[in-house]
C-alpha positions in Angstrom: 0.0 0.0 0.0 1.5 3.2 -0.9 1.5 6.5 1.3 -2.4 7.7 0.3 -3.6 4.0 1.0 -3.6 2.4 -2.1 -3.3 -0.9 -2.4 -0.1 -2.3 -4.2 -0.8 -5.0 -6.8 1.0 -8.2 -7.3 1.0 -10.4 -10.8 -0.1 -13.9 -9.9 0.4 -14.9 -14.0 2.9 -14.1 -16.0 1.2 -15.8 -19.7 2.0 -13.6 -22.7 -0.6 -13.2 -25.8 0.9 -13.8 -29.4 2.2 -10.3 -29.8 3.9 -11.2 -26.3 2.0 -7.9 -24.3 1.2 -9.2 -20.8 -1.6 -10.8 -20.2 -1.2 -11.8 -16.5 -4.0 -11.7 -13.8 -3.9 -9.4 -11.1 -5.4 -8.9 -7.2 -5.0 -6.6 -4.9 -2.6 -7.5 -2.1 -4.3 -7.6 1.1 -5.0 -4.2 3.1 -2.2 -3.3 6.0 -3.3 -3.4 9.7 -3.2 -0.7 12.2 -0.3 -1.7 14.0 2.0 -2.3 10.8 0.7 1.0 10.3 1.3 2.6 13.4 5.1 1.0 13.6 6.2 2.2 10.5 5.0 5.5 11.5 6.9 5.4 14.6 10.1 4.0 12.7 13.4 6.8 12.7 13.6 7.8 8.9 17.6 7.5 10.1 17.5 4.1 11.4 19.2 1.5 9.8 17.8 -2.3 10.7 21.1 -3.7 9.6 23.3 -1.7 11.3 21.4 -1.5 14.7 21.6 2.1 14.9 20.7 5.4 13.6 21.9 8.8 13.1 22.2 9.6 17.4 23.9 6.7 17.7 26.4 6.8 14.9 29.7 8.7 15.5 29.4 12.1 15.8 29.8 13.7 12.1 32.9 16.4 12.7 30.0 19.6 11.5 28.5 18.4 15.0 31.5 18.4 17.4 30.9 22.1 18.5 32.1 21.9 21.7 35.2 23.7 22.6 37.3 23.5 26.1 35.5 26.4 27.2 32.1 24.6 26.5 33.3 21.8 29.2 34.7 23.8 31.6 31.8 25.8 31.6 29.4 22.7 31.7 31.3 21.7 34.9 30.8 25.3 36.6 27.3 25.2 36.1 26.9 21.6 37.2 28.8 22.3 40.6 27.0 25.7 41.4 23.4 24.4 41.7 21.0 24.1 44.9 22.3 20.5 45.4 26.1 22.1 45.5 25.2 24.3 48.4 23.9 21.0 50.1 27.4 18.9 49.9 28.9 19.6 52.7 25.9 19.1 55.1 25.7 15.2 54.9 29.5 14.8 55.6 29.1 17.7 58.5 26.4 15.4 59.7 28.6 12.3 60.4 31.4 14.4 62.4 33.8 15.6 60.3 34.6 19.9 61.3 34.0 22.4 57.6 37.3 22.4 57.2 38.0 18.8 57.0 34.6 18.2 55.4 35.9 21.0 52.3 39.3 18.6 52.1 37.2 15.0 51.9 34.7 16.9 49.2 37.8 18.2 47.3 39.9 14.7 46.6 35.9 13.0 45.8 36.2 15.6 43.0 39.6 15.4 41.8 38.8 11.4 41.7 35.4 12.1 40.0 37.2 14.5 37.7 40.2 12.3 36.8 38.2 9.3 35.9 35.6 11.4 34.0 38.5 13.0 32.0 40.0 9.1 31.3 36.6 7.6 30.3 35.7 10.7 28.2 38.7 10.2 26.2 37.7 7.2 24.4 34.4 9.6 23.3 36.5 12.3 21.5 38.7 9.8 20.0 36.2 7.5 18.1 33.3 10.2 18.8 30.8 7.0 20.0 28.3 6.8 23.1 28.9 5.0 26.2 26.5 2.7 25.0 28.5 1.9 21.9 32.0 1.8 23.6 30.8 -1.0 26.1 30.5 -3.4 23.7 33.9 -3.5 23.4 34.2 -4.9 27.2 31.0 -6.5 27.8 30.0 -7.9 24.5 27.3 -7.1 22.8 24.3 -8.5 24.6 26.2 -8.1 28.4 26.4 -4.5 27.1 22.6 -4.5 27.2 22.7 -5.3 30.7 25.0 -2.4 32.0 23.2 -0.1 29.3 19.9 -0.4 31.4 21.3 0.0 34.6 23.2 3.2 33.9 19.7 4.1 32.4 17.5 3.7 35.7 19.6 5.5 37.5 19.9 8.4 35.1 15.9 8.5 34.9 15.3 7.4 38.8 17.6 10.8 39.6 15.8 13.0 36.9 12.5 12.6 38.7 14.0 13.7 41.9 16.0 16.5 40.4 12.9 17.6 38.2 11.7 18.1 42.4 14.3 20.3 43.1 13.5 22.2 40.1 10.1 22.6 41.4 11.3 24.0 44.8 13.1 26.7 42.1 9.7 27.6 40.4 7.8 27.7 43.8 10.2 30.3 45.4 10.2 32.2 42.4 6.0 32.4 42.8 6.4 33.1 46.3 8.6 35.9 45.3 5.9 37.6 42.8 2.5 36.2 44.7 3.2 36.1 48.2 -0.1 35.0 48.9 0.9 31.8 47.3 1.8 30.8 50.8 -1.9 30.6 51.7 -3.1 28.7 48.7 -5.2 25.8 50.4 -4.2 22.2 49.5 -7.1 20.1 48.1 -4.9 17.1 47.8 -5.2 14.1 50.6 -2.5 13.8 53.1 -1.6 10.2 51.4 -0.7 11.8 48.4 2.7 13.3 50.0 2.0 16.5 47.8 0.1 20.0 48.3 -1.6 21.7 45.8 0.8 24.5 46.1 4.0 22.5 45.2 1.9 20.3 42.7 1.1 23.3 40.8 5.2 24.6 40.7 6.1 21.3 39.6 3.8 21.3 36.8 5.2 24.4 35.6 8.7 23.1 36.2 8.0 20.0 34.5 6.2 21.4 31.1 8.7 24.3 31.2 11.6 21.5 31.0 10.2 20.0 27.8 11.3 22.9 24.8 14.4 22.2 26.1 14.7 18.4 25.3 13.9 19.0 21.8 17.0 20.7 21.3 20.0 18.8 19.9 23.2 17.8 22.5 25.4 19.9 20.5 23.4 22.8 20.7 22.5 23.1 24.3 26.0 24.5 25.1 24.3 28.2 25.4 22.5 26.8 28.3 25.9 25.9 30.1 27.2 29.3 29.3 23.9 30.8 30.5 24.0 29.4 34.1 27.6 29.6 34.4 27.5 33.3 34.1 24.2 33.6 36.5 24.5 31.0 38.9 28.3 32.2 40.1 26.7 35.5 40.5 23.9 34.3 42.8 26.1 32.0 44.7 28.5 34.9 45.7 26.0 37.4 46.1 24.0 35.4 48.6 27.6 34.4 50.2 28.3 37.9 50.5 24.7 39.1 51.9 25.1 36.6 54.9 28.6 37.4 55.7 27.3 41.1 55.8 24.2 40.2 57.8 25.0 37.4 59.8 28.3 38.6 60.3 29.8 34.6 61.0 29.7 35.0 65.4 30.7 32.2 67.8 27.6 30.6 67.4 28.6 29.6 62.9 30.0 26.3 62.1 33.3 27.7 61.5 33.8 27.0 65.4 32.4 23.2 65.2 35.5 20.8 65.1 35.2 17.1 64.4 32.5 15.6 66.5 34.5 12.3 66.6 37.8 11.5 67.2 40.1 8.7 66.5 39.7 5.7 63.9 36.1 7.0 63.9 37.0 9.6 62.2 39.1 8.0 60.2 36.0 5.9 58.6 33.8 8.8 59.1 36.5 10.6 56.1 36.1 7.3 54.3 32.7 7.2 54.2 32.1 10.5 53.7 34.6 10.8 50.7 33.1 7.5 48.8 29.7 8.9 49.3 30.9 11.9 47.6 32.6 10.2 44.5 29.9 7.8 44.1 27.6 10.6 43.4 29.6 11.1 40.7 30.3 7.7 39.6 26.8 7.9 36.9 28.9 11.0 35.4 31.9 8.3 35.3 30.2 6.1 33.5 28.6 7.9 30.4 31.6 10.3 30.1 31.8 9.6 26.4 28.2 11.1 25.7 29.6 14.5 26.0 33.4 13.8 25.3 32.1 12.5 21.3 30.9 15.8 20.2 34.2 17.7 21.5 36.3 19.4 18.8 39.5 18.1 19.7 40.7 15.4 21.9 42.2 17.8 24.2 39.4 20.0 25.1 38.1 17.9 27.6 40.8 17.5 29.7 40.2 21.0 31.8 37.9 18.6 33.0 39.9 17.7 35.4 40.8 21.3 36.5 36.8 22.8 36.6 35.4 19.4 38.2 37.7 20.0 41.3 38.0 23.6 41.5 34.2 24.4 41.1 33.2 21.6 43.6 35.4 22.6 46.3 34.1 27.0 45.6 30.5 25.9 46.0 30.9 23.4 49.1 32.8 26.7 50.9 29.8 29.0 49.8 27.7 26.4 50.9 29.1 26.4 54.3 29.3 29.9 54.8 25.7 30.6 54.3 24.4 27.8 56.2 26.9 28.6 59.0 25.5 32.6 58.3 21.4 31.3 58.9 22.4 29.8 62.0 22.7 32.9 62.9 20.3 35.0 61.3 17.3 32.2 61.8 18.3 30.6 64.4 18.4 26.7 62.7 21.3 25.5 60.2 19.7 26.1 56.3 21.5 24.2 53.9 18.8 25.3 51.2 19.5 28.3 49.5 15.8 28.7 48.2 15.0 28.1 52.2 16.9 31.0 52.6 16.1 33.0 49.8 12.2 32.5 50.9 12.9 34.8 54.1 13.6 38.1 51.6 9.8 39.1 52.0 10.7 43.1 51.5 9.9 44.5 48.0 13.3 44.9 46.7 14.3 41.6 49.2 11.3 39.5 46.4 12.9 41.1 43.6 15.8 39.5 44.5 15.1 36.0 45.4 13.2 36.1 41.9 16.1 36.0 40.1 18.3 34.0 42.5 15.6 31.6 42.2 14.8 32.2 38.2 18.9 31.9 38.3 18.4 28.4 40.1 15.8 27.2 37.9 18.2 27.5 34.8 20.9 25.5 36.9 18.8 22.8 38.4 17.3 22.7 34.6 20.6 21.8 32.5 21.8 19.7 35.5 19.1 17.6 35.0 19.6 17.8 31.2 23.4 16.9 31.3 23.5 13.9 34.2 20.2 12.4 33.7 18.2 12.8 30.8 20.2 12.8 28.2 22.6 9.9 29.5 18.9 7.7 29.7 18.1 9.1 26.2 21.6 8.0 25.0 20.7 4.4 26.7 17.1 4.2 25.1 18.6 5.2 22.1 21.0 2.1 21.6 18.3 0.0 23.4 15.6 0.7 20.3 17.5 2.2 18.0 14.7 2.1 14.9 12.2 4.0 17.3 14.3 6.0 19.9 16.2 8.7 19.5 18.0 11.0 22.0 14.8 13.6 21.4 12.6 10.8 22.2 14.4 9.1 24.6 14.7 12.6 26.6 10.6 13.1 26.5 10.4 9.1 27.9 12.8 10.1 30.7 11.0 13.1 31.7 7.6 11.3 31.6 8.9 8.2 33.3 11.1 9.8 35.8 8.6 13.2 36.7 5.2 10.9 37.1 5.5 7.3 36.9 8.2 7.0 39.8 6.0 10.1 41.8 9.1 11.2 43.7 7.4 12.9 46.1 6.1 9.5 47.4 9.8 8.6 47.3 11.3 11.6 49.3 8.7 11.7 51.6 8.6 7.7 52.9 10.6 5.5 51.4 13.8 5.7 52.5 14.6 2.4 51.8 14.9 2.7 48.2 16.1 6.1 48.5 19.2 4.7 50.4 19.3 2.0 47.7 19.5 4.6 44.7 22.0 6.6 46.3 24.4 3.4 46.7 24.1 2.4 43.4 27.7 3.4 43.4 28.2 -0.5 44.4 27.8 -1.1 40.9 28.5 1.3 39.1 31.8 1.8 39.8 32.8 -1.6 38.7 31.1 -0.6 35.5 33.1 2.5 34.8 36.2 0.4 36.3 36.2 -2.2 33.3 35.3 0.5 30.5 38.7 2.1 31.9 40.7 -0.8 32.2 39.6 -2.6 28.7 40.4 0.7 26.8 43.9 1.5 28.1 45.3 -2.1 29.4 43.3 -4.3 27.1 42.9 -3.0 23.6 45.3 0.1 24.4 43.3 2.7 23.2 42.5 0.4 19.9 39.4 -0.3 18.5 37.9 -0.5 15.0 34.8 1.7 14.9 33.0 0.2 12.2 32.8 -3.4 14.1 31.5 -2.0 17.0 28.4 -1.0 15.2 28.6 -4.9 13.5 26.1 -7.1 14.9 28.0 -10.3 14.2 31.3 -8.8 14.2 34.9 -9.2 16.5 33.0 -7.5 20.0 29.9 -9.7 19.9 32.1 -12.7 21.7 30.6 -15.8 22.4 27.1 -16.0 22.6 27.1 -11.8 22.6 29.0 -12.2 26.4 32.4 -11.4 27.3 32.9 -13.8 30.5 36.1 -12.0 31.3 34.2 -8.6 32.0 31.0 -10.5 33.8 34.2 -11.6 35.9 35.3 -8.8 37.1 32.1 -7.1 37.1 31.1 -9.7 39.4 34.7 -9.5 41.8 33.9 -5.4 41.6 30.4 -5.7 43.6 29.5 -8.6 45.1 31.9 -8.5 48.4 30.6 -4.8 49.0 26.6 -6.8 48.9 26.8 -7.4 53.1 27.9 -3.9 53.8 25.5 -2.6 51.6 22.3 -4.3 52.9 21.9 -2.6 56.0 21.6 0.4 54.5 18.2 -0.3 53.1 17.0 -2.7 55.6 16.9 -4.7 59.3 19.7 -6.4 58.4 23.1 -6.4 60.2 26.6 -7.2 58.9 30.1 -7.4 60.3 32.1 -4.6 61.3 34.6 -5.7 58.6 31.9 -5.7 55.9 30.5 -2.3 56.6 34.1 -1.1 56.5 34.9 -2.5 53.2 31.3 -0.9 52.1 32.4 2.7 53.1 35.5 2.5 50.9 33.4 0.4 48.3 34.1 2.9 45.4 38.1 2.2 46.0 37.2 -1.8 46.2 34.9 -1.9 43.0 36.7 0.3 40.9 39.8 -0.9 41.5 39.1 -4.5 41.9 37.5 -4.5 38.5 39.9 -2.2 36.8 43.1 -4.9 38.0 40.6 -8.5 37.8 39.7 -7.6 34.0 43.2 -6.6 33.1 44.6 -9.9 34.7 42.0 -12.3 33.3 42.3 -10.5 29.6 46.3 -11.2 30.5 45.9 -14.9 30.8 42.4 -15.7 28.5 42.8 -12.6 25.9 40.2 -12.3 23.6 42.4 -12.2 20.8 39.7 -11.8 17.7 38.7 -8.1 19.3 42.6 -6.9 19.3 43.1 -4.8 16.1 47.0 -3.6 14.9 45.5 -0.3 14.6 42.7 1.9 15.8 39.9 2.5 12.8 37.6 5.1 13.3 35.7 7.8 11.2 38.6 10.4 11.0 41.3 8.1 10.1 42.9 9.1 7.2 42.9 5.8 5.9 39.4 4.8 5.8 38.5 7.8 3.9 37.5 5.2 1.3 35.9 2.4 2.4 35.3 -0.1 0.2 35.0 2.9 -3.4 32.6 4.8 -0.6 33.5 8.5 -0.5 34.6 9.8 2.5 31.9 12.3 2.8 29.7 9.8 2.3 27.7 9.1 5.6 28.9 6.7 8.5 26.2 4.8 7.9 26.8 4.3 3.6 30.2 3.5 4.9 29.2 0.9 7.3 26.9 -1.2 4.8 30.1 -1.0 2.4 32.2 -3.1 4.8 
């Protein structure tokens, strides 16, 4: 059937009269259902059922790699000066630590965070490829699956509760025009965990958030340079208006020391500082999303600079204002938009307004950057003729903002709360065998044009690399009985929740050195190439007679 419902029509007879004109019978085929229909609708016009991919998923074409140096470090400043970086220092404060060794444990989690981001992003700029992609060089190409869709929970679990922040962002900035907003009545049950009020922000949050999934990844730089030049602003300016105000007396948590001494503190460091990297460890993982549409290979590594520097700025503002609304409030408020909702003068609304508008933009392309698009990037290789990272960034927000309710989840279940937030456990070993494969196994070698082959040298036996289930498996499953009383009534050694609080260390590293010694000894010698191949090489500019500015995907089908 053709596009305005015709029927095609098929010869049944091929007979000939004496002057040899056809003379065949003909019926109409018969008509196409609704769902045949409706999934040839759906269908990518760039998807490609042989190659398992389309046009988001291919290598980034080099008229897309607009991102500069400048473009990351400013990505990093705006991700690090948000409302959840004025809250970093409070949960290590909470467990003893004094600000000043809580600002030293939160700066060495982000020089970790920044140098593995920097070494996992590097694989990105060099063949330009997805997170999703690279992986099947270590896991194979149906284990890759697996680790694809738990990177992708996590990065839509986190967008709901982020897109709940954001809402916080919207409702200050209504307090600050309506201040009777205050008083609007809630019609909604106590069960539901929501008031009318805050249902209403988060609508606006949420529909407000949805222009800005349409845009493409190598366009939504300008929001990174937008909050970087407001949010420091904010930050400072709020810093400064507490240190003038509160003046930072006796009574500020500039004069709390440690709370515990001894090896206590000791593990309390520990705990604090892999609680701090593995909040980072999602970031770790899909590095090579934003490393593939860089310019050049070396304009991500001021990553390694902004991460650090940018975290540790904002965990000192953050303690300086909170230490500054002990004072002035008379209770510790870790929440700038807490603090912010106090200015109830005229010129004192004007101005949480914008801190708050200022927030909004923040929370909005932090949410963007570590969660939506890495779970778009995910659905995208998962259903690659119907997703694509447009697509797969309306799913996330759907999925993430109203199926998982996050209000339900803040508000009383802990449980999986603590369980999402120590997801770390296996993550890190993730992120520990993408590192060691690409500079210890294949040495920075791969051919890009087999990675996208369904049947080609990364599928491995049966589409599973044992060698990386192997490590994946040494990376995570000790840190399992320090892990589960966390989330429930169970109890475990003293030993066991020791090794838990340094689990990043253990699962990283134990997976990093277990996959480079089993590859050592059982080397899966079929996926080691004599050279790396990838899009820009000079010598695959013909591939096969196929032009070099021929498309990755023309190219692929050639080979």
């Amino acid at each position: 059937m053709d596009v305005k419902g015709n029927y095609d029509v098929h010869v049944v007879a091929t007979d000939y009269d004496s002057n040899d004109n056809f003379a065949g019978d003909t019926q109409p085929a018969k008509p196409v259902g609704f769902w045949a229909k409706f999934d040839k609708w759906i269908q990518l016009d760039s998807a490609s059922e042989g190659r398992y991919s389309n046009h988001d998923l291919d290598p980034v074409p080099v008229e897309e790699r607009t991102w500069l140096a400048r473009h990351y470090a400013l990505f990093w400043i705006s991700d690090h000066l948000s409302v959840s970086g004025f809250r970093t220092a409070a949960s290590v404060m909470a467990i003893g630590l004094s600000w000043k060794l809580s600002l030293v444990c939160i700066a060495l989690a982000n020089i970790i965070q920044g140098v593995v981001i920097t070494a996992n992003g590097i694989g990105g700029t060099k063949y330009h490829i997805p997170f999703s992609i690279q992986s099947r060089a270590s896991y194979g190409y149906y284990l890759s699956y697996l680790m694809i869709v738990m990177r992708m929970i996590v990065g839509i679990f986190w967008y709901g509760v982020q897109t709940y922040t954001g809402a916080e962002c919207v409702q200050s900035m209504i307090y600050a025009i309506w201040p009777s907003f205050h008083h609007v009545k809630n019609q909604l049950p106590t069960s539901a965990n929501i008031t009318t009020q805050f249902m209403i922000s988060y609508i606006i949050y949420f529909i407000s958030c949805l222009p800005f999934h349409y845009v493409g990844v190598h366009k939504v730089k300008w929001l990174f340079l937008l909050k970087s030049i407001t949010t420091p602003i904010v930050a400072f300016a709020i810093m400064g208006w507490t240190i003038k105000e509160a003046g930072l007396g006796q009574t500020s948590l500039f004069k709390q020391g440690n709370t515990v001494s001894g090896s206590a503190l000791a593990w309390a460091f520990m705990s604090g500082l892999n609680s701090n990297i593995g909040g980072g460890t999602t970031l770790m993982v899909n590095a090579p999303d934003y490393s593939r549409y860089a310019r050049r290979r070396s304009d991500t590594y001021i990553t390694a600079l902004a991460i650090p520097l940018t975290g540790t700025v904002m965990t000192f503002i953050g303690v300086v204002v909170a230490s500054g609304s002990k004072i002035l409030y008379g209770k510790i408020l870790w929440d700038p938009l807490l603090i912010i909702n106090h200015w109830t003068s005229k010129g004192g609304r004007a101005a949480a307004f914008f801190c708050a508008l200022s927030f909004y933009f923040s929370q909005l392309g932090l949410n963007i950057a570590a969660n939506s698009l890495a779970s778009a990037n995910d659905m995208n290789c998962l259903f690659p003729k119907y997703i694509n990272i447009r697509r797969g960034q309306f799913i996330s927000a759907v999925v993430g903002a109203w199926a998982l309710t996050p209000w339900n989840i803040l508000t009383s279940a802990p449980a999986f709360l603590n369980f999402m937030s120590g997801y770390s456990v296996w993550l890190g070993p993730l992120a520990g065998i993408l590192v060691s494969d690409y500079y210890f196994v294949h040495k920075q070698k791969y051919d890009v044009y087999e990675l996208y082959n369904f049947d080609g040298i990364y599928r491995y036996k049966y589409g599973i690399n044992w060698r990386a289930f192997a490590a994946f498996t040494i990376g995570w499953v000790p840190l399992l009985p320090g892990f589960i009383p966390t989330v429930s009534s169970g109890r475990a050694t003293v030993g066991m929740v020791h090794l838990y609080k340094v689990g990043f260390f253990y699962g990283f590293g134990a997976a990093v050195l277990s996959y480079a010694v089993i590859c050592k000894f059982w080397p899966a010698k079929e996926t080691y190439v004599e050279r790396a191949v990838s899009i820009d090489d000079e010598t695959s500019d013909f591939v096969d007679g196929v032009e070099s500015n021929a498309s990755f995907g023309e190219k692929r089908r050639s080979v």
